[in-house]
N, C-alpha and C positions, 0 to 999 in steps of 0.2 A: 504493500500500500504506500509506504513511504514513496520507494521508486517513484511510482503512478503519481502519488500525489504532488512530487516536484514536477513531474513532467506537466501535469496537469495544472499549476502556475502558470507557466512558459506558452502550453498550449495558443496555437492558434485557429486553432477549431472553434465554432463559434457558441456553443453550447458552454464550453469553459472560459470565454472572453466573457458572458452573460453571468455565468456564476461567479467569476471574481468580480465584476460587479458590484454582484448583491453581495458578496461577502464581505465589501467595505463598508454596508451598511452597518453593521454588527463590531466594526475592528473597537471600539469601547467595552460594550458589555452585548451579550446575546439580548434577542427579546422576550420583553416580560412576560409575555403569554407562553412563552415556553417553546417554541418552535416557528418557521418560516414560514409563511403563506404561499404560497403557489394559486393564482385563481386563474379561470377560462370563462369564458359569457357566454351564452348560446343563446340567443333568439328562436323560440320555437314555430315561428311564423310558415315555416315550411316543414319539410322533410329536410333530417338532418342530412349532409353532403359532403363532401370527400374535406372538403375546408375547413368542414367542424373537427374533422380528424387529425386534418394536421394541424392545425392549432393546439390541441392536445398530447399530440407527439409530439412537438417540438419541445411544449413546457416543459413537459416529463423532460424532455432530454436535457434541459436546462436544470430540473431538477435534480436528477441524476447524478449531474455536474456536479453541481454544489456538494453532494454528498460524500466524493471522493472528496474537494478540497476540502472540507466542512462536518464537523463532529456534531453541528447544531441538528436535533430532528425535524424534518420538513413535513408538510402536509397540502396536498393538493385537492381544492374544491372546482366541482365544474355547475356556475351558475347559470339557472334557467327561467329568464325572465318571461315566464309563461303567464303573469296579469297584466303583459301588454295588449292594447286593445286590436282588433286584426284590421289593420287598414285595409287590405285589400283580398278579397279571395284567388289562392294558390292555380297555378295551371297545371300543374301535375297533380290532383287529386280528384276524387270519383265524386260525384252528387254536387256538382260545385254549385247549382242553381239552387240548392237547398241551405248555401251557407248564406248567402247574398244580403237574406235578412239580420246577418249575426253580424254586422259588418259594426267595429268598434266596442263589440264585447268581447272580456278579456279572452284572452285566447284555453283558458281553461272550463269556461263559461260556453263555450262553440262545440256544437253537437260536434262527435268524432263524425266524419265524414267515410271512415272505413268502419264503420260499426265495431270495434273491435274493444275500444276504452270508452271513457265515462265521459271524454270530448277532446278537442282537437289538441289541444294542450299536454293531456295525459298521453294521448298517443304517441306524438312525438317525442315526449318525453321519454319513454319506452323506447322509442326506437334506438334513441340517442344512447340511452344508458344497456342496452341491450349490446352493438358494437362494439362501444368500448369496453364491454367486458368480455365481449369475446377478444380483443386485443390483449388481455389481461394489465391494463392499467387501474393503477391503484390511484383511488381519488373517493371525495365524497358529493354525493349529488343534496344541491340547496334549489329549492324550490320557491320562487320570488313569491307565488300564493301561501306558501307556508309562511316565508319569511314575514311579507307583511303581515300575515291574519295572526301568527300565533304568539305575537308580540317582541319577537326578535330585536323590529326593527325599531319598534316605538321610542327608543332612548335618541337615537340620529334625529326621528320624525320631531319628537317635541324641540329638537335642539334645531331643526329646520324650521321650525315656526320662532323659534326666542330668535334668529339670527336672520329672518324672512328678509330684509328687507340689505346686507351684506349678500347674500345671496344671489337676489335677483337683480343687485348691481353686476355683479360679476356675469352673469346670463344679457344682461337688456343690451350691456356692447357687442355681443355678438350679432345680435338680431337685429335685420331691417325695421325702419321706423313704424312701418303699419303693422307687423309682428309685435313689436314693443307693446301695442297698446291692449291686447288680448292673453299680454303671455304672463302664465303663473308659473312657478316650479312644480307647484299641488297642481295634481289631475284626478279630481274627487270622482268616485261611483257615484253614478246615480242612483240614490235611492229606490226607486222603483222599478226603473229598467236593468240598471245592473251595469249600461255603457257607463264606459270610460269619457269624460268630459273633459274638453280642452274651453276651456272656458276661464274667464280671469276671477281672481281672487277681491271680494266686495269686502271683505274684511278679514285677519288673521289675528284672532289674539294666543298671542304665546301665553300669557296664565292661564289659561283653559283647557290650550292645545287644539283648537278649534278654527273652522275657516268657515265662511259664510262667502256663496255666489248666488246666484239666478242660473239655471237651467236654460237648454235651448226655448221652453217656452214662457219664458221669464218667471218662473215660480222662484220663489228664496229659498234656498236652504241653510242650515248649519248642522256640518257634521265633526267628528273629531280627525285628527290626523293619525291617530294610533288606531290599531287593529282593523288596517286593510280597507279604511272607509275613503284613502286616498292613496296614490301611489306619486313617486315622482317621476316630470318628463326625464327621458333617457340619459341626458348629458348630465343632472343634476343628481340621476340615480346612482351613476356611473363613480362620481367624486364619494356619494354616500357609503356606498354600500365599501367602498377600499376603507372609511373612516369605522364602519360599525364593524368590520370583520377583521381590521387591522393586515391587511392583504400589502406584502411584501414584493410582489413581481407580477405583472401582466403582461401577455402580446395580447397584440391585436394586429387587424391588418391595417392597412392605409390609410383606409378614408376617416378612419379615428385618432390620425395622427394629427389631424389639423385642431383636435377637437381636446387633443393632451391638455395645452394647458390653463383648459376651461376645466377639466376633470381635477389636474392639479389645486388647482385654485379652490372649486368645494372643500377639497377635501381638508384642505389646510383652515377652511374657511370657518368647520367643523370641529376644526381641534388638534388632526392627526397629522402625518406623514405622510406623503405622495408615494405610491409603491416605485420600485424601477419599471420603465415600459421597457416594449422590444416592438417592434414594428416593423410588419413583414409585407412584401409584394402581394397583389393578388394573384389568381388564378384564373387563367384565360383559356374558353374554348376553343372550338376547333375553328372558327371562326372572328377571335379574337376580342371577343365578348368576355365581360366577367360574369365568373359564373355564379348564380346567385339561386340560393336553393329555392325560393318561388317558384321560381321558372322554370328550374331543372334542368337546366342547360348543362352541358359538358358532362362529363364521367361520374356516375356514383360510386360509392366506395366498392357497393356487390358487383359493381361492372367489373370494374378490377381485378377485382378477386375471384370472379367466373377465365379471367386470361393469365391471371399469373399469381405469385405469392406475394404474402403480408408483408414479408421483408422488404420486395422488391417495393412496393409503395413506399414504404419505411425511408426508403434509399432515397427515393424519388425527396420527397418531402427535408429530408436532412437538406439535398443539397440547393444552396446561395440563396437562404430566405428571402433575402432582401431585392431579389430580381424576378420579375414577373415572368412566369412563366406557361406556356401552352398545356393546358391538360388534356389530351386526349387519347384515344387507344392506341394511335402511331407512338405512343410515346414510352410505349410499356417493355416493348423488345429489348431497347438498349437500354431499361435501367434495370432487367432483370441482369444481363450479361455485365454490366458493368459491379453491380451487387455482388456475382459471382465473383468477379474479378479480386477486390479489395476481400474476400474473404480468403481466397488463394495466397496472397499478401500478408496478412495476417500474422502468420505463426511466426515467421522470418523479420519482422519490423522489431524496430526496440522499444522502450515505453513512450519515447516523443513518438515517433512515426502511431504507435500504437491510439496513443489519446487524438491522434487526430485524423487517423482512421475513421472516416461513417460509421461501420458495422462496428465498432467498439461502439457508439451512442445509439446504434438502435439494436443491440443486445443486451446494454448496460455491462459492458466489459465482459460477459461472459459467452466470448463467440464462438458457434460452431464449424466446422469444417466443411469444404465444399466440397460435394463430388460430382460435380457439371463437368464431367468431362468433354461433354459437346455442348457450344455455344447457344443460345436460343432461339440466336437468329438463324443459325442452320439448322436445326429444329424446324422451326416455320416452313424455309426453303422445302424442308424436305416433303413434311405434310402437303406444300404447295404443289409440286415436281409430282408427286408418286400417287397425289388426290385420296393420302390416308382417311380410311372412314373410323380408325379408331387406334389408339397407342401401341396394340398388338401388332398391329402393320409396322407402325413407325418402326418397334423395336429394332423390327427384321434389317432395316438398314443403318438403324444405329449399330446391331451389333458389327459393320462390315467396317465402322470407321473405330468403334471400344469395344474390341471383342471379350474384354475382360469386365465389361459393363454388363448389370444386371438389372432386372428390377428392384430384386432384392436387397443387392448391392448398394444398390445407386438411387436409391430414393426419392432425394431432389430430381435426380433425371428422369425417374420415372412419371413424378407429378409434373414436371416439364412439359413434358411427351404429349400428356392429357391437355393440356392447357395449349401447346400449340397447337393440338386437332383439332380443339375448343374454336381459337383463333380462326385457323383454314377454314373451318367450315363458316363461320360467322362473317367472314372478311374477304375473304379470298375468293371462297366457292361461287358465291354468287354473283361475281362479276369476272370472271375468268371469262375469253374468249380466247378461239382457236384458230390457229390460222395454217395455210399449207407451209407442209416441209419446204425449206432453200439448202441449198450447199454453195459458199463462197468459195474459192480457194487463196492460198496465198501464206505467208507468213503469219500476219499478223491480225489472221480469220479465226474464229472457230473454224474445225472443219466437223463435219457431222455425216452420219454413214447410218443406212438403216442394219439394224442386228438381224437378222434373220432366223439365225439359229440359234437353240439353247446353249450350246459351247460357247460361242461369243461373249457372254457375259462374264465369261471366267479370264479373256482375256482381257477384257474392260476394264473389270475392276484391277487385276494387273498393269495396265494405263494409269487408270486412278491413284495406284498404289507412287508411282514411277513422280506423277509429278504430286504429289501430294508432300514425299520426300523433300524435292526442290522448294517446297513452298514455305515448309519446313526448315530450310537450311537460309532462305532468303529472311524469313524472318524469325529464326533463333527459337521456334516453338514448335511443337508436334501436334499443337492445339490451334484451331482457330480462335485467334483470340479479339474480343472487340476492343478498338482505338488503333490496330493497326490503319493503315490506309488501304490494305490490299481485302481487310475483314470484307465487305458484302459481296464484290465481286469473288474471291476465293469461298467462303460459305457458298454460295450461288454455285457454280463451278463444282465445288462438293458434294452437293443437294444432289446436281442432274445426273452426274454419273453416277452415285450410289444407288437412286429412282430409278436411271436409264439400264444400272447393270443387272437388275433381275429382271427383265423383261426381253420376251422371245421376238418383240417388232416393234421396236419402237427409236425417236433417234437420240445419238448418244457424243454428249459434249465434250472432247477429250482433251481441252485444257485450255483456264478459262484466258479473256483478252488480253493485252497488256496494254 
């Protein structure tokens, strides 16, 4: 540990530039509450999304960090402000013409639209907390309905009202002038309906704990600010909720960067400490849209993990938070094979190389060993080339390239296997066209010959064998490996003959262009 834990100073891996940090927060005395906050936000407005994930990885890994440098106990909450009101109804969900009228009650308060939970809020909540535990991260789920209603929050809420008018100085400069004139920080339920009301505050007396408006149809009310009879707008929630939890570290992504330090400011405003942020790039579809789970645009987490593994997301997600990046299924080949890669790396690195290795931060230093002996993108190739209808096929020509490879064996290759046929069938198959045989000749051609007979094929892959060597010797590996510059073409070229060598007619690529 020692080792690790100097390496892990020095580190420039971004997980432990993030933990040292936060461990400057502490260099006097630990905090009084006994341990580090780690928090994440979730909006349950939609279906959770590949986004809400990495968000949660990444903390974890931040957390993680810290743990090597740091003797202090940590603790990670994933907040879910489900009595926001629903501004709009979801496009990826079933019965949408049945939410239409629930538009502005809290989102726990909205019939579930999949009949499945008690409403739309609880379901998603579910969802949310059901992935990540299939991830196995350790965290605790706060529920901003429990939080306000079961008096958690009431100490912040009445010290929101003694402080009302500090407060919504710090909010009325952000805000356009005809905004100013309607905007409170309280956004009381309505008493009878149950909607969430953006409506301005007629009176707030802090002795009481009490706020008096008019309603959309000018009726008065007074309600109190403790137990859930109001909640705050988002940016003012955002400052509170770090003040009442004592919350140590948050990311977010972007568009909340602008809005730091108005979060700051509550929170200080309040009493407490401003946590450390981290602020990460978005995620952009295939299209170059952010992706935004309403809409449901771009990749879901299951998408994913119907084409490849956990880890391989993992990987994806570690790397250059801070740079916006394309999420889509083109994007999963190369970070399986690259994943593989840095685990190959691995045993042979020292503790610097080691802490700043990926797969140390999404193993939490305890990394497995790889046995992808064949690349994933010639996986794919190959499924493509030979129009595998299931891994048992595939085998047949992996074993001609790792004859020492099994299923048994080779596990990760074998779920590989599955997951490229996955792929081919889902991507490939269905827009595959055919065109007639050509034969160029020349140097610097393919040349290609039909097989006619079963014998042929033994001399093929014999061919295969001959330059597969040189390909080998050119670049210092016996493996295809990804970040050469010869990988897709070479995989490709691999694919056709190992596909083209079992078969009794068909044509056969015998070494690939330069």
């Amino acid at each position: 540990m020692t080792t690790l834990r100097d390496a892990a100073m020095t580190s420039k891996a971004w997980p432990f530039e993030e933990a040292r940090r936060l461990l400057k927060r502490y260099e006097k005395a630990p905090p009084e509450k006994g341990y580090v906050l780690f928090e994440t936000g979730y909006g349950p407005s939609g279906l959770p999304h590949i986004g809400t994930f990495g968000e949660v990885l990444r903390t974890t890994m931040v957390r993680r960090a810290f743990e090597v440098i740091s003797d202090i106990p940590t603790k990670l909450i994933c907040f879910s402000d489900d009595l926001d009101g629903m501004r709009k109804v979801p496009g990826n969900v079933p019965n949408q013409e049945k939410l239409a009228e629930y538009l502005q009650m809290p989102l726990t308060s909205v019939p579930d639209p999949f009949g499945t939970h008690e409403s739309f809020g609880d379901h998603n909540n579910e969802m949310l907390k059901r992935f990540l535990d299939t991830f196995g991260f350790e965290y605790e789920f706060y529920s901003a309905r429990t939080f306000y209603k079961s008096g958690q929050f009431d100490e912040i809420l009445l010290r929101c009202a003694e402080r009302y008018g500090d407060l919504m100085k710090i909010m009325l400069k952000s805000l356009r002038e005809e905004r100013r004139e309607t905007y409170s920080i309280f956004l009381p339920m309505h008493p009878e309906t149950g909607r969430v009301l953006y409506v301005p505050m007629k009176n707030v007396d802090a002795v009481k704990g009490e706020v008096t408006f008019d309603d959309e149809d000018g009726r008065e009310w007074t309600v109190p600010v403790t137990g859930g009879h109001v909640k705050l707008q988002w940016k003012p929630d955002f400052g509170a909720r770090w003040a009442a939890l004592g919350v140590d570290f948050e990311m977010y992504g972007k568009e909340h960067a602008t809005n730091e330090k108005i979060y700051d400011a509550i929170c200080r405003a309040l009493g407490a400490r401003p946590p450390e942020h981290f602020s990460y790039e978005l995620f952009l579809d295939d299209k170059g849209q952010k992706i935004s789970k309403s809409s449901g645009n771009g990749i879901s987490i299951n998408e994913w993990l119907t084409y490849a593994s956990t880890e391989s997301l993992s990987y994806f997600m570690y790397q250059k938070p801070k740079t916006a990046k394309r999420l889509f299924f083109d994007v999963i080949p190369r970070a399986v094979d690259e994943y593989h890669q840095q685990l190959r790396a691995y045993p042979e690195q020292d503790a610097a190389q080691k802490a700043a290795n990926p797969v140390f931060h999404i193993h939490n230093g305890d990394v497995p060993a790889s046995n992808m002996v064949v690349p994933f993108a010639m996986l794919l190739n190959l499924a493509s080339v030979s129009g595998a209808e299931d891994k048992e096929t595939l085998w047949g020509f992996i074993a001609r390239y790792a004859p020492e490879a099994t299923p048994e064996t080779h596990p990760d290759l074998d779920t590989a296997a599955g997951f490229a046929v996955r792929y081919f069938k889902d991507f490939v198959a269905p827009t595959r066209e055919f065109r007639a045989r050509t034969t160029r000749k020349g140097p610097r051609w393919r040349t290609s010959r039909r097989v006619s007979k079963p014998g042929k094929a033994a001399s093929t892959r014999k061919s295969f064998s001959r330059w597969s060597s040189r390909w080998a010797r050119t670049t210092g590996s016996n493996r295809c490996e990804t970040g050469s510059r010869h990988f897709t073409k070479s995989c490709s070229a691999q694919a056709r003959v190992l596909a083209s060598a079992d078969s009794s007619h068909c044509t056969v690529s015998m070494k690939p262009s330069r």
